[in-house]
VOGU-3710 file (C-alpha; in Angstrom, 3 decimals, decimal comma):
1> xxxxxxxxxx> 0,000/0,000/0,000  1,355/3,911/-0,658  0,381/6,899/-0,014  1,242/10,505/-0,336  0,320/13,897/0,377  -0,435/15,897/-3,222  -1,833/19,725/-3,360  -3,903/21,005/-5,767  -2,924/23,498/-7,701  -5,109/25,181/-10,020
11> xxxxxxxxxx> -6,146/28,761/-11,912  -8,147/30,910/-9,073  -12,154/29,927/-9,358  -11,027/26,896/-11,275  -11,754/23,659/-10,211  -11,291/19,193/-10,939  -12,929/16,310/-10,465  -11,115/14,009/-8,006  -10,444/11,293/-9,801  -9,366/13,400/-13,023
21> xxxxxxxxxx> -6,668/14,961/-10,581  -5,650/11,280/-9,433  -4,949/10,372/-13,433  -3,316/13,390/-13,939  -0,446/12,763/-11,117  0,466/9,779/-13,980  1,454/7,031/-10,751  -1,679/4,896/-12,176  -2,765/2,785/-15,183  -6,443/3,353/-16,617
31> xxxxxxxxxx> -7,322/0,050/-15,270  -6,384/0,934/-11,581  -8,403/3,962/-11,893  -11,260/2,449/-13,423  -11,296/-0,877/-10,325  -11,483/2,040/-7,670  -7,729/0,220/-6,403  -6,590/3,969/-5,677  -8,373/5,818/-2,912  -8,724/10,000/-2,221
41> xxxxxxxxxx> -8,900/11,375/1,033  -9,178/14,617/2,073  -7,279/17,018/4,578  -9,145/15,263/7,600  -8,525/11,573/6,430  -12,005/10,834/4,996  -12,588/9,354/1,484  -13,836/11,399/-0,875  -16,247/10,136/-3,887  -14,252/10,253/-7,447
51> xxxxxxxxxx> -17,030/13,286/-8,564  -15,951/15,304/-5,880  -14,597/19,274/-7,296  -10,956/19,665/-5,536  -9,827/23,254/-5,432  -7,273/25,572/-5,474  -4,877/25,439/-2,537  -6,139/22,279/-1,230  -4,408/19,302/-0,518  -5,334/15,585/-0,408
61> xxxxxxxxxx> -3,584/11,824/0,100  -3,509/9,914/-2,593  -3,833/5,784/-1,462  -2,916/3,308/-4,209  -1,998/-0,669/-4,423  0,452/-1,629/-6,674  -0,683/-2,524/-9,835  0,070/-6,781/-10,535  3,162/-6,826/-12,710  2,353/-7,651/-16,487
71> xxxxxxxxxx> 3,195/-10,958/-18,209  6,774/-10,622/-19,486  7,260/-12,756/-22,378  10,933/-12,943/-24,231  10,887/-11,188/-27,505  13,633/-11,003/-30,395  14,705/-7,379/-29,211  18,010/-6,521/-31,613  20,331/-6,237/-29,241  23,436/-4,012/-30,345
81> xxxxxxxxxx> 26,186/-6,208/-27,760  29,544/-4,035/-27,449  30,811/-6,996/-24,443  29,665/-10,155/-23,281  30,873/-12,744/-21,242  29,768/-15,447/-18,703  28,772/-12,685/-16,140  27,471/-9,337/-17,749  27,012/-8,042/-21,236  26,999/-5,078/-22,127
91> xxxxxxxxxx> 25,262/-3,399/-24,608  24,784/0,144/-27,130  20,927/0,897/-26,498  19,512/2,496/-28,723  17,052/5,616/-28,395  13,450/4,843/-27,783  14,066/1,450/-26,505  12,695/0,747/-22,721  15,083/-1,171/-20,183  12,350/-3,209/-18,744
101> xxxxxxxxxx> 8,898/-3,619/-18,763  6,831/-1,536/-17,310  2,837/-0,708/-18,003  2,383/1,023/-21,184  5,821/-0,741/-22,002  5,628/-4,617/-22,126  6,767/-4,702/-25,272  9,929/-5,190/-26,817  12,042/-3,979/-24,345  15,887/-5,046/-23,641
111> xxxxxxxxxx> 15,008/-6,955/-20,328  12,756/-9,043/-22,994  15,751/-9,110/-25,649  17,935/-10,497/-23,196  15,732/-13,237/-21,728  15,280/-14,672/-25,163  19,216/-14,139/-25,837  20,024/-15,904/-22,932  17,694/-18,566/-21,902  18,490/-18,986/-18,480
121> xxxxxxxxxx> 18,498/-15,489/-17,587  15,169/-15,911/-15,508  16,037/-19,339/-14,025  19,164/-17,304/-12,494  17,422/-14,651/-11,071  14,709/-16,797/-9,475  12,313/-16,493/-12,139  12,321/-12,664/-12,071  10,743/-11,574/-15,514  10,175/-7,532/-14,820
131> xxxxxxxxxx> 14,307/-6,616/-14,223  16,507/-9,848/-14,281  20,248/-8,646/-14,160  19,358/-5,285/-14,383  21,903/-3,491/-12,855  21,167/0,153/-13,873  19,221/2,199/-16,051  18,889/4,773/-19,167  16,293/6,924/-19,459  13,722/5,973/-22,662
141> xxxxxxxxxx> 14,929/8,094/-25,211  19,110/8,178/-23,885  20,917/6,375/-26,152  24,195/4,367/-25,317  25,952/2,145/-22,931  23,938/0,184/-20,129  25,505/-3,032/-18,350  23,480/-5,969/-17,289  24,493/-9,119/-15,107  23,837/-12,768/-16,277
151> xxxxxxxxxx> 23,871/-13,684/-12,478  23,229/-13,006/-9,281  27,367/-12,859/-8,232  27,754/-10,686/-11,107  24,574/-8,559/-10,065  25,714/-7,639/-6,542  29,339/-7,215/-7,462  28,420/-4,469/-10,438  25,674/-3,262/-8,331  27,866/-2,596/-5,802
161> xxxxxxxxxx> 30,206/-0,667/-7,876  27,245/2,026/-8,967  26,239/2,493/-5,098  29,915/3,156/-3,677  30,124/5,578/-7,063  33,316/3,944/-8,166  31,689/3,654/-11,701  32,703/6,357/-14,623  30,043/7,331/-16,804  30,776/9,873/-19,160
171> xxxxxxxxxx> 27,730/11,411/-21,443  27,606/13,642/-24,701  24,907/16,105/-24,735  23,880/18,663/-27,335  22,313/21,702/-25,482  20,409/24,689/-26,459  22,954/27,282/-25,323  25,990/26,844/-24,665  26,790/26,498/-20,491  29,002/29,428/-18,884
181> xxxxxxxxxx> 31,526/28,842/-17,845  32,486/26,453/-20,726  33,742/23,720/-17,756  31,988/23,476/-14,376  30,132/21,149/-11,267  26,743/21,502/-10,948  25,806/20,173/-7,293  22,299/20,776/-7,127  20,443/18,338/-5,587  17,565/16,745/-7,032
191> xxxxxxxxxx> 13,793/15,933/-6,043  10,219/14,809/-7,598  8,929/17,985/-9,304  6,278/19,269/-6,571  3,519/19,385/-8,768  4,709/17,637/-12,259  4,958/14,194/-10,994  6,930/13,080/-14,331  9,748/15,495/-13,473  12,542/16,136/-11,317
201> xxxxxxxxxx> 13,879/19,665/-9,988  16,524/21,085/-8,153  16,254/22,677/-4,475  12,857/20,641/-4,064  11,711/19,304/-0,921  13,184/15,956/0,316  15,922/16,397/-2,871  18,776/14,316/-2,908  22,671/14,677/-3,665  23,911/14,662/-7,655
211> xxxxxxxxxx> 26,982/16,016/-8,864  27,306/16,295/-12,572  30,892/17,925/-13,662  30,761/19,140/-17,156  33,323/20,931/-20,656  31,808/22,158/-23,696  33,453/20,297/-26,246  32,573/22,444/-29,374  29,962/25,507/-29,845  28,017/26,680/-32,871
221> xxxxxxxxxx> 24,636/28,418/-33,640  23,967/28,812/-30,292  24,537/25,329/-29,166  26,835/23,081/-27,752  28,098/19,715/-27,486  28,990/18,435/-23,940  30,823/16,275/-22,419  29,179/14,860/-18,577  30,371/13,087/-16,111  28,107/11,926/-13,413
231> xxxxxxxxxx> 29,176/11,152/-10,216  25,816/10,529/-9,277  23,083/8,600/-10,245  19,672/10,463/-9,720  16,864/10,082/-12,497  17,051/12,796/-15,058  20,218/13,777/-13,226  21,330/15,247/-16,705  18,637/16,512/-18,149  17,642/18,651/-15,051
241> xxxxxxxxxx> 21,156/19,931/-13,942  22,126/21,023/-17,308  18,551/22,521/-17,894  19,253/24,487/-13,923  21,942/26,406/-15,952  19,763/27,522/-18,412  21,296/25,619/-21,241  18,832/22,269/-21,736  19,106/19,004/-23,830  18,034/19,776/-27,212
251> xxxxxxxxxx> 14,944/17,829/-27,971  13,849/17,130/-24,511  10,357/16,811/-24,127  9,953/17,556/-20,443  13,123/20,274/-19,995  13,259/22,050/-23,154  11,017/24,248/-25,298  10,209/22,838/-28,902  13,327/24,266/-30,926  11,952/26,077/-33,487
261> xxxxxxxxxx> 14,317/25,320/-36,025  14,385/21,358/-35,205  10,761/20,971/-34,198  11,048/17,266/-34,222  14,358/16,713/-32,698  14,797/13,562/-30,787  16,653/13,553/-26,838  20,210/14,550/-27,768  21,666/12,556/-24,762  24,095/9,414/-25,082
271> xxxxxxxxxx> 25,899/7,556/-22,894  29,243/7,416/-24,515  31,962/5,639/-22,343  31,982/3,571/-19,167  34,562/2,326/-16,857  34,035/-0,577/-14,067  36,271/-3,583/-12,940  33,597/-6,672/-14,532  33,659/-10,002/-12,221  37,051/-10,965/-14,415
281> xxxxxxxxxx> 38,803/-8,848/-12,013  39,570/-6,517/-14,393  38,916/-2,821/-15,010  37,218/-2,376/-18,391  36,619/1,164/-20,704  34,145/0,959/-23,029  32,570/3,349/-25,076  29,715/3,593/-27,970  29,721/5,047/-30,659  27,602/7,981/-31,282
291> xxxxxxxxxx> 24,106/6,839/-33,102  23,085/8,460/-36,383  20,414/10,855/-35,182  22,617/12,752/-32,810  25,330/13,259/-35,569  23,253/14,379/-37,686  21,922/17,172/-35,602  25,778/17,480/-35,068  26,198/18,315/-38,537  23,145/20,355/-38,839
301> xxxxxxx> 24,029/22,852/-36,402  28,012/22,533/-37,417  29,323/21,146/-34,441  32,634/19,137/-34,923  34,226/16,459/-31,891  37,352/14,618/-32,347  37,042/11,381/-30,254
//
């Protein structure tokens, strides 16, 4: 069971239905909406009918149940493999593809392109189907390196590795802007957006520690490419420090205005190289190469980078 405290906050004189308000926080499928599985109570603790008009300035609790995890089937996800060994593989993902399976994403993701690559993937990890080996994870639409276990020794050791932050990840971006001072730390930390519960912000209640250090690679029409490294791990951790600076990820949908002169552009966010010591005993460097839509918009804008 899970609750949490939400206010309302609307136009003066405006008002919405309860249970419009509860779909619009975006924690629930239609179907757990529709069963009545997610409850509304008001500032006094009492359940309030889905009809009811919420105001402005009001706040409620919002009581949900997990919705059942969906039936994960393997599926013949092209898988783009840059390592792989009896431990961990790791892979290039490519933008738009979802880690694991979530609702509205059961689909060919790469949790399902690796259970049908390696067949005993799920008898490994107990029979997990929703993250088996999953040891981190790329936003969506970020394109690049991600590293999964084939095991539970593997899991825990690489896991391990990401919590005591003894993992390099470096990142390219292109922004709209270019960030001043061309090198710098951002140390914001980061929280849920108060009120847009698909984003994150900086200097938000109950936010959490991220470091990003940063170096503008190359400028040009008002952009920049960008090199990241994240010493942290915080969800949009990128995307929201770089858009605190006032210089955003070109094409994102939740940080960025529409560019007017790439309307269409997709997340220009890859995760380009990776260091960690892999259950050989060994310290490893990979990196992936950078995927055709991002140098294209390279080219468009004339941004050059040297690897």
């Amino acid at each position: 069971m899970n609750s949490q405290k939400f206010p309302v906050q609307l136009t003066e004189g405006e008002s919405i239905r309860a249970d419009s308000f509860a779909a619009s926080l975006g924690l629930f499928t239609r179907s757990q909406l529709r069963q009545h599985s997610v409850r509304i109570l008001d500032e006094q603790g009492q359940q309030i009918k889905p009809s009811r008009k919420l105001r402005n300035g009001t706040t409620v609790t919002v009581v949900w149940e997990d919705a059942p995890p969906p039936d994960i089937q393997p599926e013949a996800v092209e898988l783009d493999i840059i390592h792989e060994d009896e431990n961990c593989v790791v892979l290039n993902k490519a933008a738009g593809c979802v880690v694991h399976p979530a609702h509205g994403h059961i689909h060919g993701t790469l949790v399902q392109g690796l259970m049908h690559r390696y067949a005993d993937l799920q008898t490994a990890f107990d029979g997990d189907t929703e993250r088996p080996g999953v040891v981190h994870r790329l936003d969506k639409d970020t394109s690049g390196l991600i590293i999964a276990a084939r095991n539970p020794r593997a899991l825990e050791m690489l896991s391990a590795q990401f919590r005591g932050r003894s993992v390099r990840k470096t990142y390219l971006a292109i922004t709209r802007g270019i960030p001043n001072p061309p090198e710098g730390e951002i140390s914001e930390p980061i929280g849920r957006h108060p009120h847009e519960r698909k984003k994150y912000a900086v200097r938000v209640r109950n936010a959490k520690e991220a470091l990003s250090r940063y170096s503008v690679l190359d400028s040009a029409a008002g952009c920049a490419l960008v090199k990241v490294r994240i010493l942290t791990g915080r969800t949009h951790q990128i995307r929201v420090h770089l858009q605190s600076i006032g210089t955003p990820v070109m094409g994102d949908p939740l940080y960025s205005r529409r560019s007017g002169r790439f309307p269409h552009a997709q997340l220009m966010l890859h995760s380009w190289k990776l260091e960690i010591h892999l259950p050989d005993g060994k310290k490893h460097r990979f990196t992936a190469p950078l995927p055709p839509h991002f140098t294209q918009m390279m080219h468009n804008l004339g941004l050059s980078f040297n690897s």
